[in-house]
C-alpha positions as CSV (number, residue, x, y, z in Angstrom):
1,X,-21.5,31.9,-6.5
2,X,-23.9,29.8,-4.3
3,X,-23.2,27.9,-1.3
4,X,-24.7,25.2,-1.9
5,X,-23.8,21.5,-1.5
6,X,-23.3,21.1,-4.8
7,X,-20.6,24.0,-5.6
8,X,-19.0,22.4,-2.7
9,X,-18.8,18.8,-4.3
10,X,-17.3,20.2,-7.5
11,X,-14.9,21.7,-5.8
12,X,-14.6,18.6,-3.4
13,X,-14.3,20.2,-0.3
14,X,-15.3,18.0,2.6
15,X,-15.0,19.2,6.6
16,X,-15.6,22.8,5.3
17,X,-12.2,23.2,4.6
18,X,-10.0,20.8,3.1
19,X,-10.3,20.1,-0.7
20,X,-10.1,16.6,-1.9
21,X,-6.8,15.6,-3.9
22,X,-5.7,12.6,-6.0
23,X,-6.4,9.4,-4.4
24,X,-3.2,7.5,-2.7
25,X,-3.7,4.3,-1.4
26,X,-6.9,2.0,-0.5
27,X,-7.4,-0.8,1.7
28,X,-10.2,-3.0,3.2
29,X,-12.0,0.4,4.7
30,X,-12.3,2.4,1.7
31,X,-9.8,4.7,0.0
32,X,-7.0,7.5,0.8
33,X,-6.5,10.6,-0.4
34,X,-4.5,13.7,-0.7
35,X,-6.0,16.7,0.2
36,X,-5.3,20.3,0.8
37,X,-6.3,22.6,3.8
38,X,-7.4,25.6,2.3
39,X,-6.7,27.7,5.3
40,X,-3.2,27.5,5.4
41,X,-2.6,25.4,2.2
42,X,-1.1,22.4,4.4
43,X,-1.4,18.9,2.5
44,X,-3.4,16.4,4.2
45,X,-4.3,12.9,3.9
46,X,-7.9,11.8,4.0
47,X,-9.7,8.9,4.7
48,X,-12.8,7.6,3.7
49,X,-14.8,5.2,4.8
50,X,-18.3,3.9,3.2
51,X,-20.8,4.7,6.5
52,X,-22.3,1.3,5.7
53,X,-19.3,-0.8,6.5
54,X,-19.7,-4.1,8.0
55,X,-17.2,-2.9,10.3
56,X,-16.7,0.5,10.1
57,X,-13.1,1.4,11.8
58,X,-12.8,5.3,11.3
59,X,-14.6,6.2,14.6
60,X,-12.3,4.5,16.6
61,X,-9.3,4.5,14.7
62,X,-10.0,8.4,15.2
63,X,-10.2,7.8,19.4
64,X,-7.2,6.2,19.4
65,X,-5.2,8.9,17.5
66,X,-6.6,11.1,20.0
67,X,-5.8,9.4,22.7
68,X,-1.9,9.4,21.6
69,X,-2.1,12.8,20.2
70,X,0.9,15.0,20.6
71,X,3.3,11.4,21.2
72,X,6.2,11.7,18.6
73,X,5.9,9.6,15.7
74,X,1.9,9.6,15.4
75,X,0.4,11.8,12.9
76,X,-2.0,13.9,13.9
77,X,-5.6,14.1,13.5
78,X,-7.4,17.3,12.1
79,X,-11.0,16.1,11.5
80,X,-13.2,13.7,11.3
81,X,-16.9,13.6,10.4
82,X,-19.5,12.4,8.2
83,X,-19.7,13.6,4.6
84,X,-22.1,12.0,2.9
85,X,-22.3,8.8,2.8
86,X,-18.9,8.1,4.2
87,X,-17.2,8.7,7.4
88,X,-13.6,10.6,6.9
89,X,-10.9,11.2,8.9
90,X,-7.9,13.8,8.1
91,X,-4.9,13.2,9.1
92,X,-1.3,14.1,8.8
93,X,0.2,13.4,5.1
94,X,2.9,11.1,6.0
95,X,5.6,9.5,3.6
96,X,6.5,5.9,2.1
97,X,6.1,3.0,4.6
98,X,8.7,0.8,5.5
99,X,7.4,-1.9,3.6
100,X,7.6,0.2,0.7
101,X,10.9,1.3,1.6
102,X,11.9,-1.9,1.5
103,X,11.2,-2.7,-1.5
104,X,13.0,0.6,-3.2
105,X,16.7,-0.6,-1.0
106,X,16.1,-4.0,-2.9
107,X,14.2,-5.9,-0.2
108,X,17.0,-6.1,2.1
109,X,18.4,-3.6,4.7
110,X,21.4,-3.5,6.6
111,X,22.0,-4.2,10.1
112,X,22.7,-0.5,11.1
113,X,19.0,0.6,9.2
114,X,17.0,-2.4,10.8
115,X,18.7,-1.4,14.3
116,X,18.2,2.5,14.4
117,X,14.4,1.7,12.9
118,X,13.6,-1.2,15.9
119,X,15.0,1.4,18.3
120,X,12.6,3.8,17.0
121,X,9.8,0.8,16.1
122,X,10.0,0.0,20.2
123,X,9.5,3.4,21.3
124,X,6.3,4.0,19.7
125,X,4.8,0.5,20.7
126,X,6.1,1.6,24.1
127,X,4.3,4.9,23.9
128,X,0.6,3.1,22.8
129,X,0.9,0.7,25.5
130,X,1.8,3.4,28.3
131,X,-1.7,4.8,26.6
132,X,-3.3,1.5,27.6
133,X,-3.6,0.6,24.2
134,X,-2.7,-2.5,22.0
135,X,-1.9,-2.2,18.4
136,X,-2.1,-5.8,17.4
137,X,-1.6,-5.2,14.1
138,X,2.5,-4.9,13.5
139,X,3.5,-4.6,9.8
140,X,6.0,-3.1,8.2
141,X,3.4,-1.8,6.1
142,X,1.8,0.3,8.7
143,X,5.2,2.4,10.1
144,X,5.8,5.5,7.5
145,X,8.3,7.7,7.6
146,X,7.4,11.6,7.4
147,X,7.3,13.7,4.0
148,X,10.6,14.4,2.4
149,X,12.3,18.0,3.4
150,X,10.2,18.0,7.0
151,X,11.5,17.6,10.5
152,X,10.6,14.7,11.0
153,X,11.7,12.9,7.8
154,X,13.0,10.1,9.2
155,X,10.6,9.9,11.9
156,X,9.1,5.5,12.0
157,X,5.4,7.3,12.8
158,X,2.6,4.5,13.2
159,X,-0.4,4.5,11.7
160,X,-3.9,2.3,11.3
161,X,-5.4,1.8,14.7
162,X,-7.9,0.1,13.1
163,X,-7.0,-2.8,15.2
164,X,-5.7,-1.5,18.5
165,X,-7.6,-2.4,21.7
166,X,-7.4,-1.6,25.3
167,X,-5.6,-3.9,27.5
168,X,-6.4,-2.1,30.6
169,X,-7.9,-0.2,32.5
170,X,-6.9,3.6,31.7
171,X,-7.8,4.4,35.9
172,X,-7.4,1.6,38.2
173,X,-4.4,-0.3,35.8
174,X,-6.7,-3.2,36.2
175,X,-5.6,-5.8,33.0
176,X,-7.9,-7.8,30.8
177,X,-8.6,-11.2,31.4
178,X,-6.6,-14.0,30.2
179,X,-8.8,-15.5,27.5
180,X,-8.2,-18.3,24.8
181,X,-10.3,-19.8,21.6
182,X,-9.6,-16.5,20.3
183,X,-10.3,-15.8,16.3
184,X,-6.9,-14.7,14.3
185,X,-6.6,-11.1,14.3
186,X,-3.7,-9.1,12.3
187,X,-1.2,-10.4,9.4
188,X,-0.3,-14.0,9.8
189,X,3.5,-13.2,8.7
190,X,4.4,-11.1,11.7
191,X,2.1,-12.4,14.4
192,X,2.9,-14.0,17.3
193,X,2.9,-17.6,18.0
194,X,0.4,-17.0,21.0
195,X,-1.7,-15.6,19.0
196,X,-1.7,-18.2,16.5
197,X,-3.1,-20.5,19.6
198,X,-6.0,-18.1,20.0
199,X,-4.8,-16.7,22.9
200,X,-5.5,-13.3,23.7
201,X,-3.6,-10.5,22.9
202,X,-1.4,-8.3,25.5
203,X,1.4,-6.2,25.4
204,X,4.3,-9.0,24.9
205,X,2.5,-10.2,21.4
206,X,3.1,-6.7,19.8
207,X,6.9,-7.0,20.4
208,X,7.3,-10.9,19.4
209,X,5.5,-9.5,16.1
210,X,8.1,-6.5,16.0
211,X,10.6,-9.1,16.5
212,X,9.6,-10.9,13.7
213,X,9.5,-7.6,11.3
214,X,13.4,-7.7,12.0
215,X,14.3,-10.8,11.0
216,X,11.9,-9.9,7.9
217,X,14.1,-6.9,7.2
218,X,17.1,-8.8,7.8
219,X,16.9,-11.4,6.2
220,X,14.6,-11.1,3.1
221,X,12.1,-13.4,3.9
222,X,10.9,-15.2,6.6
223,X,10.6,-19.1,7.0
224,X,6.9,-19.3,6.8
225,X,6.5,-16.9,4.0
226,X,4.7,-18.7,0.8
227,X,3.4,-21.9,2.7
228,X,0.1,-23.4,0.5
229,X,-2.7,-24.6,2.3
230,X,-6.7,-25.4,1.0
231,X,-8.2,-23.1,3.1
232,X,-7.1,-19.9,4.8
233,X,-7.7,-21.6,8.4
234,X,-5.7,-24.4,7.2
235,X,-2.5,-21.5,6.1
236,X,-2.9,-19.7,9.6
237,X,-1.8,-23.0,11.3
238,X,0.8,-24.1,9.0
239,X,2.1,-21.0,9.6
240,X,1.7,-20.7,13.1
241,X,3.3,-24.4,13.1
242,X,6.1,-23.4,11.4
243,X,6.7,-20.7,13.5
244,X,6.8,-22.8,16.5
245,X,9.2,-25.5,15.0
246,X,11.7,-22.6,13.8
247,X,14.3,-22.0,16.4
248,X,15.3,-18.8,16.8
249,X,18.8,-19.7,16.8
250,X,18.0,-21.3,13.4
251,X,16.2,-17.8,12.2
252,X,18.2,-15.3,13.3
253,X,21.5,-17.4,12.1
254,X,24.1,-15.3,11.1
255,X,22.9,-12.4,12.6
256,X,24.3,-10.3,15.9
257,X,23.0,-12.9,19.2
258,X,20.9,-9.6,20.3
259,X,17.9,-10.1,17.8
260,X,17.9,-14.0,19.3
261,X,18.4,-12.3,22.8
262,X,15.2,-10.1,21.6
263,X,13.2,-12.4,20.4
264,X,14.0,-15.2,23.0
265,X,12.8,-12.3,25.8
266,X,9.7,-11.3,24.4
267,X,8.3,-14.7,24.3
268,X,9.0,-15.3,27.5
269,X,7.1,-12.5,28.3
270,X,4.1,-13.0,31.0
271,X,0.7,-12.3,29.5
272,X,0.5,-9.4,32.2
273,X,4.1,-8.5,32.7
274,X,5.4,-5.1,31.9
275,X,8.4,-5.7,29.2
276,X,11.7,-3.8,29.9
277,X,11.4,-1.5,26.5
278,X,14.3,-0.2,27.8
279,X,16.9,-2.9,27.9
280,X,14.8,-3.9,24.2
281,X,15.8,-0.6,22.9
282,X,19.2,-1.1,24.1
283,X,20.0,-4.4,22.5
284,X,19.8,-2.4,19.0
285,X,22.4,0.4,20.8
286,X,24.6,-1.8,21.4
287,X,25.0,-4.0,17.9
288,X,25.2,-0.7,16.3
289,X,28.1,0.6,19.0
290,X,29.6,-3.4,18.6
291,X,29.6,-2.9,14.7
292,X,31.3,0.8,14.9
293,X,28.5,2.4,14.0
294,X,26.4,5.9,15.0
295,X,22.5,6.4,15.3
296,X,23.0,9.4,12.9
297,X,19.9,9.0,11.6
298,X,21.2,7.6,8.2
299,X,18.9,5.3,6.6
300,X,19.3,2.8,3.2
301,X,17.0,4.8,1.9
302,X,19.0,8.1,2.8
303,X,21.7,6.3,0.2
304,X,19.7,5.7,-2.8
305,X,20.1,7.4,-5.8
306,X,23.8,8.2,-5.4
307,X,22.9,9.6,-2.1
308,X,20.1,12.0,-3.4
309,X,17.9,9.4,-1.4
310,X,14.6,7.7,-2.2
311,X,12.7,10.6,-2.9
312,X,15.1,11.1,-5.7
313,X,13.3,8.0,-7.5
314,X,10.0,9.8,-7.6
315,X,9.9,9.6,-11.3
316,X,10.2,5.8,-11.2
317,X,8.1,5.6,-8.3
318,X,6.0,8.1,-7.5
319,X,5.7,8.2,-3.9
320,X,2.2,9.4,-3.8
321,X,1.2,5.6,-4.4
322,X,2.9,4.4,-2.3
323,X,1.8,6.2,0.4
324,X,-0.2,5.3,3.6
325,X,-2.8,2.6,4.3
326,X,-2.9,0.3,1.3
């Protein structure tokens, strides 16, 4: 048989190696799929991305994967070229997102599943910002647990640096300006109310938006969810207002005082100061230790399905689409 290009497109192998699967997931930057690594018959996720893109992210989504490579809970990168007329990236095949997650336990989580995943959550925003990175893009959407059966299972990996950006320099430590009349960048729910003011973004505006991801988790909803507005200028403030007028006693409200304590610290945050992750981390230790319970790495979603866990609902949701990078 030749070796042509076109016995390799039939077969859709792209990066010499990999053969293209069922598609997964698409987003803004062009589609997701499964793949297969023909070497060692590993499964893969791949991305494309249309080469023409306004604003093609692949390239540098790529850097910043390697510049966190080998940091627990990011997937790791195995290629990435141009094939065609796309760019593609492959990439660990990771599992469901949180967001999706969420969904399956019935849009709510307990206290003991939203504290063991911030504790996580924290640790890998710690580990991009010791990179000199900001992600800027907190979702629950973008943290996905690992493949079912693997080590790291219930690993929160992050994913989707399409938006990340360095906030200082990697050699002298020197940070970026302080800067305002910024555009909106990331998902109005979770975003920070300094970034709402167009100020730009540092380190402290990835945690506030954590912090709100908790309350999100907690409570169902968050106050500013499903506000109406002409334009989508004109929704960004409202929301950003509402945010602003909420008290945090008011939103976290029935809740353990640490996720106020959180949130109260990480707006108070200087737009240069180094946050404590560690006394962050611990708040979530110690509500699980005040409500007698163990970091054992028992999810909601571990309890599904009479205990068979979420990947037991496969059938009824397969979790190949629901899988990374919508």
């Amino acid at each position: 048989m030749s070796h042509s290009h076109s016995s390799n497109s039939s077969n859709n192998i792209v990066g010499t190696h990999y053969r293209v699967g069922k598609k997964i997931g698409e987003g803004s930057f062009g589609v997701i799929f499964e793949g297969t690594n023909l070497l060692n018959s590993q499964t893969v996720a791949i991305k494309f991305e249309p080469r023409k893109a306004e604003a093609p992210q692949l390239r540098d989504e790529c850097r910043s994967y390697r510049i966190l490579a080998g940091c627990p809970g990011i997937p790791q990168i195995y290629h990435f070229g141009q094939e065609g007329l796309h760019n593609i990236l492959v990439i660990d095949l990771l599992g469901p997102s949180l967001e999706d997650l969420f969904d399956m336990c019935g849009r709510k989580f307990s206290i003991k599943t939203v504290c063991m995943a911030a504790r996580q959550m924290i640790s890998r925003v710690q580990t991009i910002h010791d990179k000199n990175l900001i992600y800027r893009d907190i979702k629950p959407d973008n943290f996905l647990i690992g493949r079912p059966g693997t080590k790291n299972a219930n690993v929160v990996h992050v994913v989707d640096f399409g938006m990340a950006k360095q906030y200082r320099d990697p050699k002298t430590k020197q940070h970026i300006p302080y800067r305002e009349r910024k555009s909106l960048s990331g998902t109005a729910r979770y975003m920070s109310i300094n970034t709402h003011l167009g100020r730009e973004q540092s380190r402290r505006d990835d945690l506030e938006s954590l912090g709100h991801v908790f309350m999100y988790f907690l409570r169902g909803s968050l106050p500013w969810q499903g506000l109406k507005a002409a334009t989508n200028k004109q929704k960004y403030e409202k929301i950003g207002e509402k945010k602003q007028t909420t008290p945090i006693k008011e939103l976290c409200d029935g809740f353990p005082e640490e996720f106020g304590i959180y949130l109260n610290y990480v707006r108070k945050l200087g737009f240069e100061e180094t946050p404590d992750y560690e006394f962050l981390r611990e708040l979530f230790g110690k509500i699980l230790k005040n409500n007698g319970d163990v970091e054992d790495g028992v999810y909601d979603w571990n309890l599904l399905n009479g205990g068979k866990g979420w990947e037991a609902s496969v059938v009824r949701f397969s979790v190949f689409e629901c899988l990374p990078w919508k």
